[in-house]
N, C-alpha and C positions, 0 to 999 in steps of 0.2 A: 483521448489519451493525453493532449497537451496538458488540458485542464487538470487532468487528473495530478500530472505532473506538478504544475504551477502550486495547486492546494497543498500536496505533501513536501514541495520543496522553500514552503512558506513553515510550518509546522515544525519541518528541519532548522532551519534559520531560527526561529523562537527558542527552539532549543538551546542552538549555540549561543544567541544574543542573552540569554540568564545566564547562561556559565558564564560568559567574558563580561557581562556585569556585575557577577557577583565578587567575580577573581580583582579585577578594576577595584571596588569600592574595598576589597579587602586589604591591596593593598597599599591604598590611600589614606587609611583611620587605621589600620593594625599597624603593630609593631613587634608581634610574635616572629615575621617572618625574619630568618637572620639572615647574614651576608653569605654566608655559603650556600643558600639557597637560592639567590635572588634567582641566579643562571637559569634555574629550573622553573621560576618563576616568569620570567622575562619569556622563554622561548615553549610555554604553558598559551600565556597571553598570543605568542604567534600564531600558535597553532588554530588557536580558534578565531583568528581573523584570518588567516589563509582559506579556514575552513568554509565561514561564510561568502568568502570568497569565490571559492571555486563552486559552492550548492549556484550561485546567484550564476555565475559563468557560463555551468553547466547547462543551466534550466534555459539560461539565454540559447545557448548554440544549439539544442533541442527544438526551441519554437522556432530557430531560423534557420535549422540546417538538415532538421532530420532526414528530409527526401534531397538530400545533397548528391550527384554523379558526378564523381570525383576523376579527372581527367589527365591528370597529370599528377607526379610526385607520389608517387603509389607506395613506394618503402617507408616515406616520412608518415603517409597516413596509417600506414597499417600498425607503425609504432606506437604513432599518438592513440590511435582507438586502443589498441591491446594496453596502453595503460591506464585508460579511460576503466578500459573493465576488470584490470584487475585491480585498480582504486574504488572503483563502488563495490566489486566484491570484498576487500580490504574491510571497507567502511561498514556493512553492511555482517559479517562475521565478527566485528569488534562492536559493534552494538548489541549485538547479541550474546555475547561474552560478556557484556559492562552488564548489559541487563541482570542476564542468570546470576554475578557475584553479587550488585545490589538487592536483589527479591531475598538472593539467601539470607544475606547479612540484615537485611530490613526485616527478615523472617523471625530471626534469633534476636537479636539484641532489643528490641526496645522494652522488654518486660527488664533486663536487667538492666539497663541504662535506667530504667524511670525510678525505680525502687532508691539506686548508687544517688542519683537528685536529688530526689525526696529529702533522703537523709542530711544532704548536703545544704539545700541553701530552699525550701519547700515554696518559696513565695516566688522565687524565679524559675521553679523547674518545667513549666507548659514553655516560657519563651526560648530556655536556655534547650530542652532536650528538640523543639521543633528545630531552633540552629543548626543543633547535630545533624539531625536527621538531613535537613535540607542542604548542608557541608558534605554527608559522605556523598550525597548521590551527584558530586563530581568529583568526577574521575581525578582531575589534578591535585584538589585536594588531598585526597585520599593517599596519592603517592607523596606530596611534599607533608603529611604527617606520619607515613608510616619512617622519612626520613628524619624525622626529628624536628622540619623546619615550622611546624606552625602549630599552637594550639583551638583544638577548634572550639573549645568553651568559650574561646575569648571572641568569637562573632554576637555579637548580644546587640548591635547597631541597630536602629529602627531600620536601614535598608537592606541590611543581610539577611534580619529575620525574616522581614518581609520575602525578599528573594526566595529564601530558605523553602516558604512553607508555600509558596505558587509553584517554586521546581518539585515539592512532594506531591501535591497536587495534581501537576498537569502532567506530571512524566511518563506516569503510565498511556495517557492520550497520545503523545506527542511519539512516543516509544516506536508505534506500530508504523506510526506517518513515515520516520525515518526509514523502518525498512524496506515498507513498500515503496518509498522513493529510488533507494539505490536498485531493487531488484528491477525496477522500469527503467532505469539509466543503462544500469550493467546492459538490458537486455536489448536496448535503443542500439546500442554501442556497439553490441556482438553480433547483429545483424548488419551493421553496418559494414563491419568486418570483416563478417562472412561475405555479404555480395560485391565488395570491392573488386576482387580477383573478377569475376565472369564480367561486368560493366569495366572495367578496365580494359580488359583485352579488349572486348567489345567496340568501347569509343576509339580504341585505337586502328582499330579494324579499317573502322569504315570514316574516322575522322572527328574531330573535337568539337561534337558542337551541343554537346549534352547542357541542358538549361536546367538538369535538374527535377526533373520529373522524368521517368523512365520510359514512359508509353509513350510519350510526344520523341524522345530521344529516338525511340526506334520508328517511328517513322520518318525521322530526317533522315536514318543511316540505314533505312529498308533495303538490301540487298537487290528486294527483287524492283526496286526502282530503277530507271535510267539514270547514268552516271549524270550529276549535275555539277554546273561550273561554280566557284567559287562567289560570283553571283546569286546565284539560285540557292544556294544555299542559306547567303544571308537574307536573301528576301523572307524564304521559309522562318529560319528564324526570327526574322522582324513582325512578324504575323502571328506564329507563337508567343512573343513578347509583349504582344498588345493585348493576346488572348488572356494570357496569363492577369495581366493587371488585373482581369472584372473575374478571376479567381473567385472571391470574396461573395461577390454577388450572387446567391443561388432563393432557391423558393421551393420552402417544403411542404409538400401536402400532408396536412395533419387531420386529414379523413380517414374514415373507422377507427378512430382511436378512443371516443368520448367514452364509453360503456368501463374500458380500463383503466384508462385516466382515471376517472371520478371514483370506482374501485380502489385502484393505486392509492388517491390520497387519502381513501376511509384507513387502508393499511397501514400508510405513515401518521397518520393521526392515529391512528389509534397504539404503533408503538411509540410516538412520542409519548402520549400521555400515561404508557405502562413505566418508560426510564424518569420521568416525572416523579411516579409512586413509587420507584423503586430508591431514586437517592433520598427519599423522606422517609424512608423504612430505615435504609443503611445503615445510618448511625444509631437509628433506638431498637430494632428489630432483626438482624440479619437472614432470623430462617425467613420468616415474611417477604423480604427483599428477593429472597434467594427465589421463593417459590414464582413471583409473580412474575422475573425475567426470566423461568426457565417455562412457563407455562406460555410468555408471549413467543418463545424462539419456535416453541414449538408449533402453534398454531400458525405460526407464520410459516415454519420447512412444511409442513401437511397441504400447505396453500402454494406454497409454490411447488411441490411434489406434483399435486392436481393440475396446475397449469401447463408446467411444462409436459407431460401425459398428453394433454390435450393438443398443446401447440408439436410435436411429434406426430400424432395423428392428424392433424388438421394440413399439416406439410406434406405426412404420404399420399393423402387423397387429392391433394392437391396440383397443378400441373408445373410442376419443378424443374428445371434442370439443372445439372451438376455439373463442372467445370472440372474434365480430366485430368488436366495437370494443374494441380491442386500443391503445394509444397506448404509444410508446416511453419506459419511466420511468426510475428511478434504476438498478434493477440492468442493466437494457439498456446504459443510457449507459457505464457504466463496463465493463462486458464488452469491448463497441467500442471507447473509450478504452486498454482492456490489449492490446486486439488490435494496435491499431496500433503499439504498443510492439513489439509481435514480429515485425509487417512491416518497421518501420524495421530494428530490429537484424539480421533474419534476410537482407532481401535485401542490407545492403550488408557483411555475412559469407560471401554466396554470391559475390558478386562480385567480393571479396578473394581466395578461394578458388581461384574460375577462373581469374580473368588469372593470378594465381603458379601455379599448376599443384596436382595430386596426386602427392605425392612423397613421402610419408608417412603413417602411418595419421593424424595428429592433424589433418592436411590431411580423410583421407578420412572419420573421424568427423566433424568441424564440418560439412560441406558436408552428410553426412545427418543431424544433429541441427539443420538449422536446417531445412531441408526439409520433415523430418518434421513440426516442430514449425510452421511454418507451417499446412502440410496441416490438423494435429489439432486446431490453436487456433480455423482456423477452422471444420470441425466442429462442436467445441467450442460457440464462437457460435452455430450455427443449434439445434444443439440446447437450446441455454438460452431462446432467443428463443422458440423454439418451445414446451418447455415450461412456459415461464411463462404461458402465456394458453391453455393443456391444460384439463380438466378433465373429469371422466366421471362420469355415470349410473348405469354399469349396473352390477350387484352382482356377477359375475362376474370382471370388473377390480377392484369395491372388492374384493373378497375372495381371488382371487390374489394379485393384486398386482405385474402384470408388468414385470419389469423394474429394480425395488424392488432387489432384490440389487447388480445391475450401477450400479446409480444409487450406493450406498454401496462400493462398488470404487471408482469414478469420486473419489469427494469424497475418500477416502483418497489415488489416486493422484493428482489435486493440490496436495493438502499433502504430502507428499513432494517433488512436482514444487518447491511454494515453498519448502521449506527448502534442497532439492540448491542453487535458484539464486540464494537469498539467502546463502547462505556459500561457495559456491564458483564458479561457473560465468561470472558474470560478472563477476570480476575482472581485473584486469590480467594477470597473468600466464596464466589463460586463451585471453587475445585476440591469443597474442604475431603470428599473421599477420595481422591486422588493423591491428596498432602497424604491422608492416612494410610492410604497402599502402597505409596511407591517413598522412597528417600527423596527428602529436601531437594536434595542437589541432583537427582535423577530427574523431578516433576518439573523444578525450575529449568534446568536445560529442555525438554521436551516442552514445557510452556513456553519458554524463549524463545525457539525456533520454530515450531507447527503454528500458534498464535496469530502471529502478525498475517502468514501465509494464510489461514484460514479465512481472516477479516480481509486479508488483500480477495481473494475472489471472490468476495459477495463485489467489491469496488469494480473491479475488472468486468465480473460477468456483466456488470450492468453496462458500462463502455461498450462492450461487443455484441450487446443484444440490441446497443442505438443504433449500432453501424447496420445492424441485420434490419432494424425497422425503417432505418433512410434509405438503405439499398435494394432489397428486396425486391419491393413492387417499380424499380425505376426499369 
């Protein structure tokens, strides 16, 4: 989870660091921008070093506080967390919004912009309309021209251009990073939130000596212990504290895994090598491009549909037990949360599908890549659900280890699954029956929103199938 964190709150940061670069060198060599503007210009530039700010903060207090029991000052934290969440929800709603007005406006305009160039000055129009492009899709831009303060033909600088056409480039990448990062903050945060109140009352119950991990806390303050003296206490705790240090130090048995392993990486190889063939199509080819990433998603959801099938069964026959009080946590919520990404996007893809007909294989692919992947996601979820709250006994299971192999298939072919559909799959030019059945601005909000969620749990499901592979047989 940390990790996962760290990569998408690095991807955020690359983001803001080309806007506050671009704004920087813009207004260093320009002189579009006028005095009644500066203000907006000035407190434009804050925004986006607060912002890297607080991603860099954030990500910190995360890897060093998440299993934090919080023991005193209970009203000041519950304020700080509840603005924690509704700032990454904040954050994470306005990306989403920035997103849907750029895709539209990136939709419409560059057939007439290129033609207005042409006309205009033909020998500058590739550097001068890339400029544009790479100027609207910031946001501050955007507001200090619609106010009058800047022209954006006048960005022609070898470093704006430059700027320009890496932020066209990478933004669609960078896009999904963002919101997967806030939705794991927001969701760090809201549980954190939520169990203040019972750990609160709790340490005060029985006395302040929580270090911070929850299971060690409640054996300091086990009720049904004998009352111990102020002594005893810290010794317990000095003992804990020593334990704690070699935290770090574990050893994991990576037996029965070799068969899915080596499996795993035929699947990542082999969809690296399909997005390989598909951005060398993209530009001279698109139905070609289209076809080959919608043929590899699919032989990949048919392969993980199979495995997970099997890893369900190989779990019922198996000697399991199930952990009664069971309560829905962070990796839960967010599984659910990507599910719903792939409900949204998937049924009103099938829908598109239908009413225009099958008349084409890219018609007949879509309709059974959304299907399947419905089918498999949700699977998927019972399986996770289920084994997260697993655990066995018997030596027989620790010492097999059934299942173990299929488990590291699985977490391989969902990283594949997220890379296929974080670069290619759900693009624009992927959805083009979608554009044609549904309004611009109806497909772009439903692309905006289900998207990111749909590629966030291929990320996730894999996080929580590692956790089920380390813990499982312990």
């Amino acid at each position: 989870m940390r990790v996962g964190i760290a990569i998408f709150a690095m991807c955020s940061m690359i983001d803001r660091s080309l806007g506050f670069i671009q704004m920087t060198e813009t207004y260093m060599n320009n002189y579009s921008i006028v005095k009644s503007c500066k203000i907006l210009f000035v407190l434009s530039m804050i925004s986006k070093i607060t912002s890297l700010l607080f991603i860099f903060l954030q990500t910190f207090f995360i890897f060093k506080y998440a299993n934090i029991v919080i023991n005193f000052g209970k009203n000041s934290a519950v304020i700080g967390l509840i603005h924690l969440v509704a700032t990454n929800f904040c954050v994470f709603f306005r990306t989403v919004v920035r997103e849907t007005v750029d895709e539209i406006r990136h939709h419409h305009m560059p057939i007439h912009e290129a033609k207005k160039h042409i006309e205009e000055n033909y020998h500058h129009y590739e550097r001068e309309l890339t400029a544009r492009l790479g100027s609207l899709s910031n946001s501050s831009m955007i507001r200090m021209k619609q106010l009058g303060c800047v022209d954006t033909m006048s960005f022609t600088s070898e470093i704006s251009v430059g700027i320009s056409e890496a932020q066209e480039k990478i933004r669609p990448y960078l896009y999904p990073c963002i919101i997967e990062y806030s939705l794991m903050c927001l969701t760090v945060f809201y549980i954190l939130w939520a169990s203040i109140e019972q750990r609160y009352n709790l340490n005060n119950k029985y006395g302040n000596w929580g270090i911070g991990n929850e299971e060690k806390t409640k054996l300091i303050i086990n009720p049904s212990l004998p009352q111990l003296t102020t002594h005893d206490k810290a010794a317990r705790f000095a003992s804990f504290s020593h334990e704690k240090r070699h935290v770090n130090q574990f050893v994991i048995d990576c037996g029965k895994s070799t068969t899915g392993l080596f499996f795993g990486i035929f699947a990542l190889l082999f969809t690296l090598i399909s997005l390989i063939i598909y951005f060398i199509y993209k530009s001279e080819n698109v139905s070609t491009a289209v076809k080959i990433s919608e043929v590899t998603e699919l032989l990949l959801v048919c392969f993980s549909f199979v495995i997970v099938v099997m890893l369900l069964i190989k779990f019922k026959m198996s000697k399991f037990n199930y952990r009664l009080q069971f309560d829905i946590g962070y990796n839960e919520t967010l599984t659910i949360l990507g599910l719903a990404g792939i409900y949204i996007f998937g049924f009103y893809s099938i829908i598109a599908v239908l009413d225009n007909g099958i008349e084409s294989y890219i018609e007949m692919f879509s309709i059974l890549i959304q299907i399947s992947s419905i089918v498999e996601a949700t699977l998927q979820t019972v399986l996770i659900i289920e084994g997260l709250k697993m655990y066995t006994t018997d030596r027989w299971v620790k010492k097999n280890k059934p299942g173990r192999s299929l488990l590291t298939l699985l977490i391989l072919l969902d990283v594949s699954l997220w890379l296929s559909e974080t670069f290619s799959v759900k693009k624009y030019d992927m959805n083009t029956i979608q554009l044609d059945y549904y309004d611009i601005v109806f497909w772009s909000i439903v692309n905006s929103v289900s998207s990111p969620l749909a590629i966030f749990f291929r990320f996730h499901a894999s996080v929580c199938l590692s956790d089920m592979w380390k813990t499982l047989y312990e």
